[in-house]
Phi, psi and omega in degrees: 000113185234062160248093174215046214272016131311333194252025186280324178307278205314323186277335169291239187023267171340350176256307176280008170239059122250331173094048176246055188268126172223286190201150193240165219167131202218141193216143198236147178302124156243019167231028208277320170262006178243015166247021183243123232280159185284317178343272181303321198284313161335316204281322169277353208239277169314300176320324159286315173304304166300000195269315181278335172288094139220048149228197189271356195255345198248054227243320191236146136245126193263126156248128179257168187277350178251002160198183140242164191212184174267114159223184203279295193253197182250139184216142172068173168257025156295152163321098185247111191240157191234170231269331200284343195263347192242321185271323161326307176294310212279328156279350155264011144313279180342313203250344189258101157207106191273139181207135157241141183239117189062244166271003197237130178279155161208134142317068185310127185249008202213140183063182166274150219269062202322142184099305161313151180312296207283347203320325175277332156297273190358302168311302201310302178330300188294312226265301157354293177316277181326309201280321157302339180256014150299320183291317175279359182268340198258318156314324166278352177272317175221091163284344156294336167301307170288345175281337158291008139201078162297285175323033197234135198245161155205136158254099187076242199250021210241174148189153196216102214260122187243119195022055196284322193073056192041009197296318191262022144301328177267321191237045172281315184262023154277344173278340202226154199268175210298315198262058171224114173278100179260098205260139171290151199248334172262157186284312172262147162297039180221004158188142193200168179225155188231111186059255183240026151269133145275142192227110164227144175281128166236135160060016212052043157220137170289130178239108160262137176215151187304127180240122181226107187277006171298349194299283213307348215271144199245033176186173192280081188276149154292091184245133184076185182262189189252137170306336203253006142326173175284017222225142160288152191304315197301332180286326172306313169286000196266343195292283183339283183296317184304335204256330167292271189353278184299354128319326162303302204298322170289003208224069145007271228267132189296340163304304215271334185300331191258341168304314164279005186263332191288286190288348154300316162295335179276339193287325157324284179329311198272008169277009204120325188307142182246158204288323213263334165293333150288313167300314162328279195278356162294325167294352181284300222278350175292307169326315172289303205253351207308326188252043129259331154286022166289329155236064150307332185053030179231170180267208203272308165306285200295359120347273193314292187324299170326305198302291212281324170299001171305303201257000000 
C-alpha cells in the first residue's frame, strides 16, 4: 500500500538518524482521470470488491451513520449492501455521469467522472491494483528488488520514491496499464518537492520544508479568513495555532519553521488577528503539541517569543 503519505516525514526522520539520505524522486500521472477506459476501471474495480467479500464472515457490509462494517447475515432495516449490489453501484456511478453545456447534455464514456464524490477513490483504487499485483509477482520473482519499494508514497496521481536506487523509475511502466502517461518531476535525485514538501539532501540528510508554490505566484492570493468574516473567534484562532503546527510539522530545521511562520503570522495580523489572542492560542496548542516542536531545541517561551515577534 503505498497511500501512506502520512508517514513521509517519519520516514525522512529514519533515515536521517542514520545519515542514510541517499536519493529522493518524485513523479506525477498527467493523463490519470481522463484516459482510463470505463470498461477496465469497471472490471478492476468489481475485482477488488470480490477480493474484500472474501470469507464467510464477509458475507454483508452494514453502513452505519459512523462507521461500516461486516456481517454474516441481513437484520433490521439498515443499509445492507452484499458484493453483487456494490459492484451495480460503482457501475452506474461509472457509467451515469451526466454533463451540460449550454442546451446540449453528454455521457462521459472515457475516463473518471471528475468532480464526482468517489472520484479520487476510484483513482486511489485503480492504481492500487496494479502496484499490488506488481509487488507480488516481483516479490517471488526478486525479493531484494521488491524491498526497494518499501519506501514509496503516492498521493493520488502524485508520487514520491524515497531511497529506491532508481529501481521504480526503471520499472513504472511495467506497473501501471498503457493509457497511463507517468512522467518524472526533478531533474536531479537529491531535491524535488511533493505535495506542500520541499525535500534535499546535505550531507546524507533529508532537509524537508514547507512548500507552496502560490508563493512563486506574481500577483496576491486570499488566504485564510478575515477576523471580520462570518466565522467565530474561537475557530479563527483555531486556523492560526492549527495551521503553524502543519508548519512545523512540515519544516525539519527551526529556520526554514520560522521562515515559513513569519510571513503567515503578519497576513494574520493584517486579517485581523489580535497579539495577546494569538498568544492565547498558541500556548494551547504548546500544550497539546510541543513534541513536535521539541525539535527545535528551544523552550517553550523562548519558541512562543520568536512566533509573537513575527507580527
Amino acid at each position: 500500500m503505498w497511500i501512506k503519505n502520512s508517514d513521509i516525514t517519519n520516514t525522512l526522520d529514519r533515515f536521517n538518524r542514520k545519515d542514510k539520505a541517499v536519493s529522493v524522486s518524485s513523479f506525477d500521472f498527467s493523463t490519470l482521470y481522463t484516459k482510463i477506459p470505463h470498461d477496465k476501471l469497471i472490471d478492476i474495480l468489481c475485482k477488488l470488491v470480490d477480493s474484500t467479500f472474501n470469507d464467510t464472515t464477509r458475507n454483508y457490509m452494514s453502513v452505519g451513520h459512523n462507521r461500516a462494517y461486516w456481517v454474516k447475515g441481513v437484520r433490521g432495516t439498515k443499509f445492507i449492501y452484499d458484493a453483487d449490489t456494490i459492484k451495480e453501484c460503482l457501475r452506474y456511478l461509472i457509467k451515469n455521469a451526466y454533463f451540460r453545456v449550454g442546451n446540449l447534455v453528454f455521457r462521459q464514456i472515457i475516463g473518471i467522472p471528475m468532480g464526482s464524490d468517489p472520484a479520487p477513490f476510484f483513482a486511489n483504487l485503480f492504481l492500487f491494483y496494479y502496484e499490488c499485483n506488481w509487488i507480488d509477482r516481483c516479490k517471488k520473482e526478486d525479493y531484494k528488488k521488491a524491498r526497494k519499494f518499501h519506501n514509496i508514497f503516492r498521493f493520488i496521481d502524485d508520487l514520491l520514491a524515497i531511497n529506491d536506487g532508481g529501481e521504480f523509475g526503471k520499472s513504472f511502466l511495467d506497473i501501471y496499464p498503457p493509457e497511463l502517461v507517468l512522467n518524472k518531476e526533478n531533474v536531479n535525485d537529491h531535491r524535488t518537492t511533493f505535495l506542500d514538501l520541499c525535500i534535499e539532501i546535505f550531507g546524507n540528510q533529508f532537509i524537508y520544508k514547507l512548500f507552496d508554490k502560490r508563493d512563486a505566484f506574481p500577483f496576491h492570493i486570499v488566504r485564510f479568513p478575515f477576523k471580520c468574516s462570518n466565522l467565530p473567534s474561537k475557530m479563527f484562532y483555531a486556523t492560526i495555532s492549527a495551521e503553524i503546527l502543519r508548519i512545523c510539522r512540515a519544516s525539519l530545521l527551526s529556520g526554514d519553521f520560522l521562515a515559513s511562520a513569519s510571513p503567515f503570522l503578519k497576513r494574520m495580523r493584517d486579517q485581523g488577528a489580535q497579539r495577546e489572542s494569538v498568544k492565547g492560542s498558541l500556548c494551547k496548542l504548546f500544550s497539546r503539541h510541543f513534541d513536535s516542536f521539541s525539535k527545535y531545541g528551544m523552550h517553550k517561551e523562548e519558541l512562543l517569543n520568536h512566533l509573537l515577534n513575527c507580527m
